[in-house]
N, C-alpha and C positions, 0 to 999 in steps of 0.2 A: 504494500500500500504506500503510494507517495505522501507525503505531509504538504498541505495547502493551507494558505492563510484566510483565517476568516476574513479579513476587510480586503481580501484581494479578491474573494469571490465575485462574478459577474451576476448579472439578473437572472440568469438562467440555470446557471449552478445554484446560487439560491432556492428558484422553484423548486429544482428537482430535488433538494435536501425539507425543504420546510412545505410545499404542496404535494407532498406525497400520498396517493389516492390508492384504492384498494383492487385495480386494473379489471373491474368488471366490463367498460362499456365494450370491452372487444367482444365478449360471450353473450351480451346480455339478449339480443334477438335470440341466440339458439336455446338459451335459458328459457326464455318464454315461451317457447315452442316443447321445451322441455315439462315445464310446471303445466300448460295448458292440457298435454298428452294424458300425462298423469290424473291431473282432474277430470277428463275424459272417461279415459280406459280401466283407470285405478290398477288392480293388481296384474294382469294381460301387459301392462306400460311399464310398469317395475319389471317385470322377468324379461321381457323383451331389452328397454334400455339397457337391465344390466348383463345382458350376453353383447347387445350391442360396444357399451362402454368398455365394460369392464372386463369383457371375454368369460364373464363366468354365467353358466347354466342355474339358474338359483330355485330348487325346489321349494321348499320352506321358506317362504318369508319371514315369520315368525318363530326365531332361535333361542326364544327364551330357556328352554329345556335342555336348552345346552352352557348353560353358566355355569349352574351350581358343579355339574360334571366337571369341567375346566376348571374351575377352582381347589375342587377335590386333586386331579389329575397336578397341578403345578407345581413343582419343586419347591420345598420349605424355605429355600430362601427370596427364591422370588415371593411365594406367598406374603410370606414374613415382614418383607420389605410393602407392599401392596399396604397389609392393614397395619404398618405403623405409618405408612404419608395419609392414610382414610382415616386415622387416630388424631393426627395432627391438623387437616386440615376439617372435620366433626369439630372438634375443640373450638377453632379459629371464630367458626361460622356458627357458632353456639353462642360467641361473645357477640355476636350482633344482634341477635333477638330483639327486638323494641318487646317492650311494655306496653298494654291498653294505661291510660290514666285519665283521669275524671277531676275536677276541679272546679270547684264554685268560687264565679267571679260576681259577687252583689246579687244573688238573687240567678244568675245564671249559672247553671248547671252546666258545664262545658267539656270535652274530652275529644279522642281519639282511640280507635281499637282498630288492630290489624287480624288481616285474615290473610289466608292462602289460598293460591289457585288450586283448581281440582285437579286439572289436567297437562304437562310438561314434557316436552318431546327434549331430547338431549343428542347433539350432533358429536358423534365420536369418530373422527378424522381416520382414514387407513391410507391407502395408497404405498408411496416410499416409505411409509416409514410407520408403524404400529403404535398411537397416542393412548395406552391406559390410562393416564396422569390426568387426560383432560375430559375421562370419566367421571374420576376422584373429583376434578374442581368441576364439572358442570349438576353430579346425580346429587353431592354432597350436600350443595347447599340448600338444593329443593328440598329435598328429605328431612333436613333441620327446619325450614321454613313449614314443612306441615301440608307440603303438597299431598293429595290423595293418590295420584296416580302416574308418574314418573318412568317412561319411557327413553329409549335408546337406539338411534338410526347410528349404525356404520355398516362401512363398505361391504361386499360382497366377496368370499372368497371361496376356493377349494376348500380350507381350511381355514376356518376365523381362527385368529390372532386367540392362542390359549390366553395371555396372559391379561389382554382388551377384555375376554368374556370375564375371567380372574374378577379383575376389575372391578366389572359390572357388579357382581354378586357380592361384592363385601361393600360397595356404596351405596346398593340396597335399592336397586332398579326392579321395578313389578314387572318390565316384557322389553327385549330388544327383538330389533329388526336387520337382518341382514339387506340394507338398501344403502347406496351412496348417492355424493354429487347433488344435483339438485333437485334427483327424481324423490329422494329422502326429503329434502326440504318442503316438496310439493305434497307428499303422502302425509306429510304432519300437519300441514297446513289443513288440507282439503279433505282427509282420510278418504282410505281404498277398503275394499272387501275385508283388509284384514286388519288394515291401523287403522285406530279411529284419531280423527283431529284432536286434536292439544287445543290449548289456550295460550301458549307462549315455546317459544322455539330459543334455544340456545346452544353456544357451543362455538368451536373455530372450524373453519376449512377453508378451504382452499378458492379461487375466484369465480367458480360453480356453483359454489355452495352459498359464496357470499353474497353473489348475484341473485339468486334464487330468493334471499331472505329477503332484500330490498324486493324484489317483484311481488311476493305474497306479504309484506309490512301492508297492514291496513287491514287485510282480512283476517292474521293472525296477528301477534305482538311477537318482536322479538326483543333480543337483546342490543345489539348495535352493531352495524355493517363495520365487519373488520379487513384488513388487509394483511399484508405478508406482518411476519414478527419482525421485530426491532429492540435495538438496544444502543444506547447511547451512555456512553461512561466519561463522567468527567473527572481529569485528574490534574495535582498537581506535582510539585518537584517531588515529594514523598510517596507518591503512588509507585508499587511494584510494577515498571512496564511490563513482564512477563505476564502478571495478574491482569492487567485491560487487557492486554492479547489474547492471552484464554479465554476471556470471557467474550472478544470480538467475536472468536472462530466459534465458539461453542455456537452463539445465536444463529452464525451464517451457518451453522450446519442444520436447520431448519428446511430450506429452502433456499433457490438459488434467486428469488425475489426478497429474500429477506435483505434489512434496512441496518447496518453494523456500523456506529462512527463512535471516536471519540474525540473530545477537544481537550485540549490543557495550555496553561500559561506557560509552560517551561519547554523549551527547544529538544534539550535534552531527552525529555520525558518522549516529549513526539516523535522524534525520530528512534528512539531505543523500542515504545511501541508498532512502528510500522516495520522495523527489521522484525521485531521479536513474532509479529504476526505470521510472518512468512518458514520462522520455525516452529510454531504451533500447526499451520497449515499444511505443511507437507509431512504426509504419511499419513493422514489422516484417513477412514476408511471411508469417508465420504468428499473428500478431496474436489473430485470435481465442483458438488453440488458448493461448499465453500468457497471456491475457487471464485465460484458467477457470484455469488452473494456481494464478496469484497469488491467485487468489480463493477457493484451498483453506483447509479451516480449520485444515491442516499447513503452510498457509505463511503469510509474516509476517516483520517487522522487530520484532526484540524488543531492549528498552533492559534492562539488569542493571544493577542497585547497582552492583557490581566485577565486576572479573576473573574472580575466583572464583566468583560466581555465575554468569558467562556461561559458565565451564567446565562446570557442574555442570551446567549448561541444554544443552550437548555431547552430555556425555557419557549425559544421559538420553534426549536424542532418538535418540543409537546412529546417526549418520546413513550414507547408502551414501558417500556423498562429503562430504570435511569441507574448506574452505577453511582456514587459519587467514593473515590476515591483519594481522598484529600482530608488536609485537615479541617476540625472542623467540620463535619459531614452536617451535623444538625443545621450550623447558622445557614449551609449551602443550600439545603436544604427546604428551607424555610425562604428563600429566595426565589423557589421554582415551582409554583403552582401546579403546572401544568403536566399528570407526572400518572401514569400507570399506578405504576409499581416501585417504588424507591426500595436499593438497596446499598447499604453503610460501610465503609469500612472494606478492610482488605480477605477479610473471611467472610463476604456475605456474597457470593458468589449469585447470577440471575440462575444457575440451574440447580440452588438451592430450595428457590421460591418455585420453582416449574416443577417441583418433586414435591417436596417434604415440608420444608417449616409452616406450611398451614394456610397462608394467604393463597388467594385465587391465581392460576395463571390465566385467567381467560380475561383478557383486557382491551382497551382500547387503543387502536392504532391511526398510523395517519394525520397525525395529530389534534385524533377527536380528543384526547386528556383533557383538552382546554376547557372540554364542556361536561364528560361524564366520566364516570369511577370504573371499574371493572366490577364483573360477575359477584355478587353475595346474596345473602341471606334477601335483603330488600327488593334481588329483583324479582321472586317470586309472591312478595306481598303485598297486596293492597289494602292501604289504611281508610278509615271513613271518620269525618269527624262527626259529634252525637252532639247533640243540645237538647235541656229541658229547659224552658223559662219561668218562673212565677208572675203569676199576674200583676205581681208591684215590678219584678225586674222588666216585664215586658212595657210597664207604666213607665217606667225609667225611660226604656229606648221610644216609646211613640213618637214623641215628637219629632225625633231626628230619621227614623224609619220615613212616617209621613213626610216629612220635608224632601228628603232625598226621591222617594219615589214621583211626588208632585213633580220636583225638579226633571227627572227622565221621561214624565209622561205619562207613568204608569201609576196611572189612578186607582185601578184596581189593589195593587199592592198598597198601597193605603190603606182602602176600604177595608182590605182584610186582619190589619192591624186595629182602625176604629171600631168594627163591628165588634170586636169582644170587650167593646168598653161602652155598648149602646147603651145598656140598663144606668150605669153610673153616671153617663150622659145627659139622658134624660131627666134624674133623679137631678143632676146640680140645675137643668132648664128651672125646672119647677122649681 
């Protein structure tokens, strides 16, 4: 990776590091020909697309009988490892639980109480590469949130991924589906013979997949149109180069769309991480797929004037994942809104948090940070607020009630406040 200067950037370098978009409009007509088929044909469009897509003949759509087996079948230490990241990341999404609570303000009776949806389709990514982890963060949190019915669409194979179905069965999924791409996305949406529709759709994949959720958003709810992963580590003179390195290649080993940069104040630093990436890089078992990642024109070792310019370069990129490597990680911190997933320090590695320590890895890319959080407990619930009023609190609000609605128009909402005062009314006429 070469070293570039941030204020040497041109407009167009710029774009392509800070408007980095999630590459559906290439797919998105065949998407909708996709999602449309499926609404159509229902389970006939699933077995068809996926001998077409995916080369595989899919008897059974519905694999759920085959989890508990797979989990049974999987070697104790994968197992092992499976339900201590499902332990850690239960815990996590436990501490976010809201509270209903109730509160009398003068006579008002006021509150808030949360519910759960009933029904949740969970997208579990295959293709290159077998995502268990992004079972753990999509099944976990429903499950805590009190969903009723928690489903699970991945890919299609000869042999489903042991260690995917593993998974499934320890984060406590009711029925998965052997379906990918965006025939899955559309069979949750709109349900077939065999799935029935969700109320909300979540999960990562791929620009099929993501494409798909924007085309059915509105008839179903998701969670938010994501794009390739990213990782952005900001260091300074104290940062291990070797450690931003690792941590570049790890990300770019995603996918060859994935987004890998880092910035720092120190020369030094930069250029010791762009050598050191090139010895992380090579021999890697996925080398190629790395290879394209680093060679994005969203990724890069960027050298900043200062500190402050390498914050500002942060916080404009909005990244899904943020290193900060420096000292001082909090005050850095505390300077970057705009931020996935922040991780501290020289031992908080991002393929810590994509495993085990408990927080979500399903996050916002492209630099949606600016506006929304990643996957939890919240996005499965919806709250409603409750009000009781007493007839002196609701005597309190009339006049400002009546005044406001007079004001808009709407006379009726007045009347509806005076009529419960007609008797007291009348009695002070008299």
């Amino acid at each position: 990776m070469n070293v570039r200067s941030v204020d040497a950037l041109d407009p167009g370098e710029r774009a392509a590091l800070f408007d980095r978009d999630a590459g559906v409009d290439a797919v998105r007509d065949d998407v909708r020909d996709i999602v449309d088929r499926v609404r159509t044909e229902g389970d006939v469009a699933l077995r068809d697309l996926s001998k077409e897509i995916d080369g595989v003949d899919v008897g059974n759509i519905d694999v759920t009988d085959q989890v508990e087996r797979a989990s049974e079948e999987t070697d104790d230490e994968t197992r092992d490892a499976i339900e201590d990241a499902a332990e850690n990341v239960r815990a996590f999404h436990e501490r976010q639980l809201p509270g209903d609570w109730t509160e009398n303000f003068e006579g008002r009776e006021l509150g808030r109480r949360f519910r759960p949806l009933e029904t949740v389709g969970v997208y579990a990514p295959g293709g290159t590469a077998a995502y268990p982890s992004s079972v753990l963060m999509g099944v976990i949190p429903a499950v805590v949130a009190g969903v009723d019915h928690v489903v699970v669409a991945t890919p299609p194979a000869e042999e489903l991924d042991p260690v995917t179905l593993a998974a499934i069965h320890v984060a406590g999924a009711d029925a998965v589906y052997q379906v990918g791409g965006a025939q899955a996305i559309s069979a949750l949406a709109y349900g077939t013979e065999t799935i029935n529709a969700v109320q909300k759709i979540v999960g990562p994949g791929n620009r099929w997949v993501t494409a798909a959720k924007a085309e059915v958003r509105g008839d179903v709810e998701i969670d938010f149109i994501a794009g390739p992963s990213e990782v952005l580590v900001l260091a300074d003179g104290t940062a291990d180069p070797s450690h931003v390195a690792a941590d570049l290649v790890a990300q770019a080993e995603h996918g060859e769309t994935s987004s890998v940069a880092a910035v720092t104040d120190d020369e030094a630093t930069a250029e010791a991480v762009a050598s050191a990436v090139e010895t992380h890089a090579t021999g890697r078992e996925r080398e190629d797929t790395i290879r394209s990642a680093l060679d994005n024109d969203a990724s890069g070792v960027f050298l900043a004037r200062s500190i402050s310019e390498a914050v500002l370069f942060a916080e404009e990129y909005a990244p899904e994942h943020l290193s900060i490597q420096a000292e001082d990680e909090n005050a850095l911190l505390d300077r970057i809104p705009s931020v996935g997933s922040a991780f501290l320090g020289p031992y908080s590695p991002v393929a810590a948090g994509d495993y085990a320590t408990g927080t979500n890895h399903v996050l916002p890319t492209n630099g949606k940070a600016r506006v929304t959080g990643g996957l939890s407990v919240d996005t499965f619930l919806r709250s409603t607020t409750v009000q009781r009023l007493s007839r002196d609190a609701l005597g309190d609000l009339r006049e400002t009630v009546t005044t406001l609605a007079d004001a808009e128009g709407l006379e009726a909402h007045a009347h509806s406040v005076d009529a419960r005062f007609e008797d007291s009314d009348d009695e002070t006429d008299a």
